[in-house]
LUMSEMAR-142711 format. One line per field, with one value per residue (C-alpha): z, y, x. Coordinates in steps of 0.1 Angstrom, whole numbers. Example, Ala and Ser with C-alpha at 12.3 -4.5 7.8 and 13.67 -1.06 7.14 Angstrom:
pz [78|71]
py [-45|-11]
px [123|137]
//
This chain:
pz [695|676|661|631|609|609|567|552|521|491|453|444|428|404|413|377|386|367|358|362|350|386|386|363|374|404|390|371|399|415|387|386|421|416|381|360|337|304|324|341|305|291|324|331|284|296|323|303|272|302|314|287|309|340|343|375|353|319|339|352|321|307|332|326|290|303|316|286|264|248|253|223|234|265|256|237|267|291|268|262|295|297|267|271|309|335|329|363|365|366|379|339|326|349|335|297|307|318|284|263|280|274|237|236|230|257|246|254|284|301|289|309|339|343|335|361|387|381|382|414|435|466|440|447|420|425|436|408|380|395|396|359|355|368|348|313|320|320|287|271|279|268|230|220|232|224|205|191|185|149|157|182|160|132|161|170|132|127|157|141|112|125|148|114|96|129|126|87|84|51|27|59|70|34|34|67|56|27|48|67|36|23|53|64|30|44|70|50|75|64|30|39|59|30|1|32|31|-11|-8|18|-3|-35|-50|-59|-84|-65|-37|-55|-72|-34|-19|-53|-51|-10|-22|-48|-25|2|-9|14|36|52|62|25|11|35|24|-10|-2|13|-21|-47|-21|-24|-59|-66|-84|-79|-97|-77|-44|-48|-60|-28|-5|-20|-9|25|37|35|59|89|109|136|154|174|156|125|133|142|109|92|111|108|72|63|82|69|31|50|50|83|89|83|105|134|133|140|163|188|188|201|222|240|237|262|236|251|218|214|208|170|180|198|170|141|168|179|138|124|151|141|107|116|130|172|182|216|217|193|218|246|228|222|254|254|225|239|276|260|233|239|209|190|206|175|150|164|138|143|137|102|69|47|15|-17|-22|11|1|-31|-23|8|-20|-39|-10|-1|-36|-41|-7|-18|-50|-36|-38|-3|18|47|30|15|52|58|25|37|76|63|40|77|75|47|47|47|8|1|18|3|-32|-28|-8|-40|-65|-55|-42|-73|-70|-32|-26|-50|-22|5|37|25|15|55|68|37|37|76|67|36|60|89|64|48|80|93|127|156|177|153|162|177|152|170|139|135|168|172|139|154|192|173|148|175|190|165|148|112|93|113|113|78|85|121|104|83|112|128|100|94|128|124|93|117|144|126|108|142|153|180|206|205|228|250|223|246|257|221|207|238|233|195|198|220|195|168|186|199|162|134|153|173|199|234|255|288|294|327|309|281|304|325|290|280|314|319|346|339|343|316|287|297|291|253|246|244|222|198|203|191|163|151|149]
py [488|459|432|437|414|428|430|429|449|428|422|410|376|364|323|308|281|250|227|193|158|148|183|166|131|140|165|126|105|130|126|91|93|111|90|115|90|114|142|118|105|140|148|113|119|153|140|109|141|160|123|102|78|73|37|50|75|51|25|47|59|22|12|45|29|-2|20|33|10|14|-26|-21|14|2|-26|-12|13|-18|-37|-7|-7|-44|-44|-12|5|-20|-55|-67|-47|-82|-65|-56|-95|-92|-60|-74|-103|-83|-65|-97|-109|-78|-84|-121|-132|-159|-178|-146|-138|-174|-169|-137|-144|-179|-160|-131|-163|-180|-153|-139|-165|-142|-110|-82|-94|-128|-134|-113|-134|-163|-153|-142|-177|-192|-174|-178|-215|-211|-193|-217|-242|-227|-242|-208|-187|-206|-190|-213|-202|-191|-170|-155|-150|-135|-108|-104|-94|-72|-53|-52|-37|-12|1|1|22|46|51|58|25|14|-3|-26|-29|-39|-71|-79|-71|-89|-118|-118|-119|-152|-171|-153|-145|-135|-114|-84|-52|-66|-58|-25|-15|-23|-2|28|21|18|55|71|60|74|43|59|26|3|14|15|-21|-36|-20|-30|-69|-63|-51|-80|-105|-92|-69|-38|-37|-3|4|-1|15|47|45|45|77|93|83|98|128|136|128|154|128|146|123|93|113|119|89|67|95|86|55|56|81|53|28|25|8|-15|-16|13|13|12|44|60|51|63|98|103|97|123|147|143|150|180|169|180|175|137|135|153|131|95|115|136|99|84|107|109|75|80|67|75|77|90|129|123|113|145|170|156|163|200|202|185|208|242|235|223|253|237|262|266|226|228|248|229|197|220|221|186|184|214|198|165|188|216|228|226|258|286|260|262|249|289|304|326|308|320|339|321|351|341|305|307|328|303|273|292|295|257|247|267|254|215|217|233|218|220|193|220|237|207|194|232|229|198|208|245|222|221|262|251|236|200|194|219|204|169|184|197|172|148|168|173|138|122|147|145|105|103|117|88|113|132|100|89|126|130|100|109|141|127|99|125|151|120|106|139|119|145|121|107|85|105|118|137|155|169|172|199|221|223|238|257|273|285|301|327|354|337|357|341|307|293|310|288|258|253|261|231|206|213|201|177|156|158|144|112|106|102|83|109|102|132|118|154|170|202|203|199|229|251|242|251|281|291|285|298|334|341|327|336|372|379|387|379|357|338|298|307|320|296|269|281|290|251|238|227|225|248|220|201|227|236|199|200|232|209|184|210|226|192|191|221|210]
px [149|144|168|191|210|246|249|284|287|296|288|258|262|232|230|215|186|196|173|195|185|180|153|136|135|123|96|88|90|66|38|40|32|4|-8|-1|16|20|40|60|69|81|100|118|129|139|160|173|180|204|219|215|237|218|202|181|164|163|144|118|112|112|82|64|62|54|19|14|16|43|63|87|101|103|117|150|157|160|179|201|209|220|240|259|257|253|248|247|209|193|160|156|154|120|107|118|96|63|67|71|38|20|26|17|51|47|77|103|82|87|126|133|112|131|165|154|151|178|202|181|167|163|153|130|110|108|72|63|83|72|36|40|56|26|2|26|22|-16|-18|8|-15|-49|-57|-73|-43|-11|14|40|75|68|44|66|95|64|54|95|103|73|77|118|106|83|113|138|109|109|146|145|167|143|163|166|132|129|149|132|94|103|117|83|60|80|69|37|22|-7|3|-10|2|42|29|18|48|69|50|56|93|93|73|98|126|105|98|66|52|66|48|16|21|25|-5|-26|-16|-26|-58|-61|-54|-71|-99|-113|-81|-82|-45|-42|-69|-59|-24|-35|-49|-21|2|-24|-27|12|12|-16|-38|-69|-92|-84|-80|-117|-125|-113|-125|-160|-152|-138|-163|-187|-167|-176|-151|-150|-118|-104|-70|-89|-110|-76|-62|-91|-91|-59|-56|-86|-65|-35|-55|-67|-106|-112|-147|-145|-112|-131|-160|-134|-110|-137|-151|-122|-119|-148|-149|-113|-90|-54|-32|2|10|1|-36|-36|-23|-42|-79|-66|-56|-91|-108|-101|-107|-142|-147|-147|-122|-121|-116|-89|-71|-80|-62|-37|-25|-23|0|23|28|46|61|72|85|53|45|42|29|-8|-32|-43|-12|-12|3|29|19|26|54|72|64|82|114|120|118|141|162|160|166|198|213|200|218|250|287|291|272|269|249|229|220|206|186|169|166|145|121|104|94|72|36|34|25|54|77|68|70|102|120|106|117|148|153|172|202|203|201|233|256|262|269|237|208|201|194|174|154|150|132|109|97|93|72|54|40|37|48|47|66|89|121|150|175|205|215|181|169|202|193|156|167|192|167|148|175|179|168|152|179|207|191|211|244|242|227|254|281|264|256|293|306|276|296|326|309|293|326|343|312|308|279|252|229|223|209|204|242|256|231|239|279|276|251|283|311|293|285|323|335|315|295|324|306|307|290|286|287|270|243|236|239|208|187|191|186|223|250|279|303|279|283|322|325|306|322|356|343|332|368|379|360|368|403]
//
């Protein structure tokens, strides 16, 4: 006879597979091992999402930045890590210093790497810094490349100021691009960051008089002339819209960043065919641009009838979002019926007494088309930017559906309403969007940190079903749907207890 295992008889236990921070780091590490530097991106933000704590995983995800381009962002995750987790990670000076270099501000590069040596003599990278030392001295040196300190602290401020308008922090990236244009008066893309910051705050003239003394000044400037564009498109100035498209359709540009701008622009005014024509350029041409390039080319695709490579870029877009899955540039629109009872819907809860209910009435402007959602968050933007605890999650959401950035700057508040929204049924969705925005004032009252996006949705999700449904449910189980450890949602369950105190 053969073998047999001797079996006990016992309950079956179900084991939940949970997808950890340390899963996904090492699903990241893996990919950048084998160069696949966009999926090592969204796996090493998933893992720093789960631990927002760990300074292993927030500097790999710093240099997989550093690969792609992206100095700034990488930038503020090593310096977050300096200033607030673990000071003594002197390996971070060097990486701070390879950045600086890549964006010609020579000046901060040679102070890091000489800070990175002195504190490290015997380092790990310390023929590296001194190499870059080396080669910083050279450039200095070169007539045709030096940068002098004001040009430094020019390219320091402006790259400020771009990260201000990211976080929806305008009214300062005002007084700083203003700053900027007193002593650089000619540095014409401060000019056109600030009539963007006058628009998302609905300054809708001033906006206008700043980009036309840019194009007095400095006739044919194309991010000017494009974000002339965009401001007659949202106002519905039909005459002038066709008038500069006339004009534009003509340019030819040079520059790749200006044949970005361009595409993007007739894309976002929904004229497809010219959008195609600069994006499938790029691309071909093997232009690697953030998710956004990516969107706009699946989105100016399908509407130039290339459908089978809208879907293919598609793909692109899903794998480093995920939750763009459903809003495929193929997917059916609302009718104007279902379009008009959910503004009805939106306005009621924006002009409520309860500020609940006025955060819900924002966060749902997102179910509606892009121009809809602009109208409405306009029109009803003089009632909501009176209300203080209200004006920054508005002004978040106007710059968001303005820009129409896919990868827009990380908003906590926000990011939780949208993992929440998809939780539900749609008929559900309000009455647990308020539960949440309602927690959500709490929370930023008592500066609560909400970094784990995931973990807060999942502990709320739970709250809300055992409170306000009454029915029951399982920890266990919500913490394997959101990719969490059960000891990590027990933990965020408290601090929602707490705040519902």
């Amino acid at each position: 006879m053969g073998k047999h295992l001797n079996i006990k008889e016992s309950t079956a236990q179900i084991v939940p597979f949970i997808r950890t921070g340390e899963y996904f780091f090492k699903k990241g590490i893996k990919a950048y091992r084998h160069r696949d530097i966009f999926k090592a991106k969204k796996y090493l933000q998933r893992a720093n999402h789960l631990e927002p704590y760990n300074t292993k995983t927030i500097c790999q995800l710093a240099i997989v930045l550093t690969e792609l381009g992206e100095y700034q962002q990488s930038n503020q995750l090593l310096s977050s890590v300096m200033e607030e987790l673990n000071p003594d990670m002197n390996e971070c000076y060097y990486f701070l210093a390879n950045n600086y270099a890549h964006l010609g501000l020579f000046h901060e590069a040679q102070k890091y790497a000489r800070l990175y040596i002195d504190i490290e003599p015997d380092g790990e990278f310390i023929d590296e810094a001194e190499e870059l030392l080396e080669l910083l001295s050279i450039e200095l040196e070169d007539g045709e490349l030096e940068l002098d300190e004001y040009e430094d602290d020019l390219i320091m401020k402006q790259e400020k100021a771009k990260h201000l308008l990211e976080q929806a922090k305008f009214e300062e990236a005002i007084v700083l691009l203003e700053e900027i244009i007193r002593e650089y008066p000619e540095f014409w893309s401060a000019y056109n960051n600030l009539a963007l910051a006058h628009f998302y705050l609905n300054r809708v003239e001033k906006a206008m008089v700043i980009l036309d003394d840019v194009l007095t000044k400095n006739p044919g400037n194309l991010h000017a002339l494009c974000n002339q564009l965009i401001f007659y498109y949202y106002c519905r100035e039909d005459e002038r819209v066709e008038a500069l498209l006339q004009q534009l359709s003509r340019v030819y540009p040079l520059l790749v960043e200006h044949r970005y701008k361009l595409g993007a622009t007739f894309a976002l005014v929904q004229k497809y065919d010219l959008a195609y024509k600069w994006l499938r350029h790029l691309y071909k041409q093997g232009f690697q641009g953030e998710v956004s390039f990516y969107y706009w080319l699946s989105h100016a695709a399908y509407h130039s009838g290339h459908e089978e490579f809208s879907r293919l870029v598609w793909k692109r877009v899903v794998e480093e979002m995920p939750e763009k899955e459903g809003t495929e540039p193929w997917n059916g629109e609302e009718t104007i019926v279902q379009v008009n009872e959910l503004k009805q819907i939106i306005e009621a809860k924006c002009l409520s007494n309860e500020q609940e209910e006025q955060f819900c009435g924002i966060f749902l402007t997102h179910t509606l088309g892009q121009q809809d959602q602009v109208d409405v968050l306009r029109q009803l933007g003089p009632s909501l930017m009176k209300n203080t605890v209200i004006k920054p999650f508005y002004q978040y959401v106007l710059a968001a559906a303005l820009s129409n950035r896919e990868s827009y700057d990380f908003h906590s508040g926000y990011d939780i309403a949208c993992i929440l929204f998809k939780a539900v049924d749609v008929k559900e969705a309000p009455a647990l969007l308020e539960y949440w925005f309602r927690l959500y004032i709490r929370a930023e009252q008592k500066h609560c940190e909400m970094r784990n996006v995931h973990a807060w949705a999942a502990a709320v999700l739970y709250m809300w079903t055992k409170q306000a449904k009454k029915e029951r449910i399982s920890q266990a189980e919500l913490a394997a749907e959101h990719s969490l450890s059960p000891s990590t949602i027990s933990k965020y369950v408290k601090r929602v207890n707490m705040l519902l105190q």
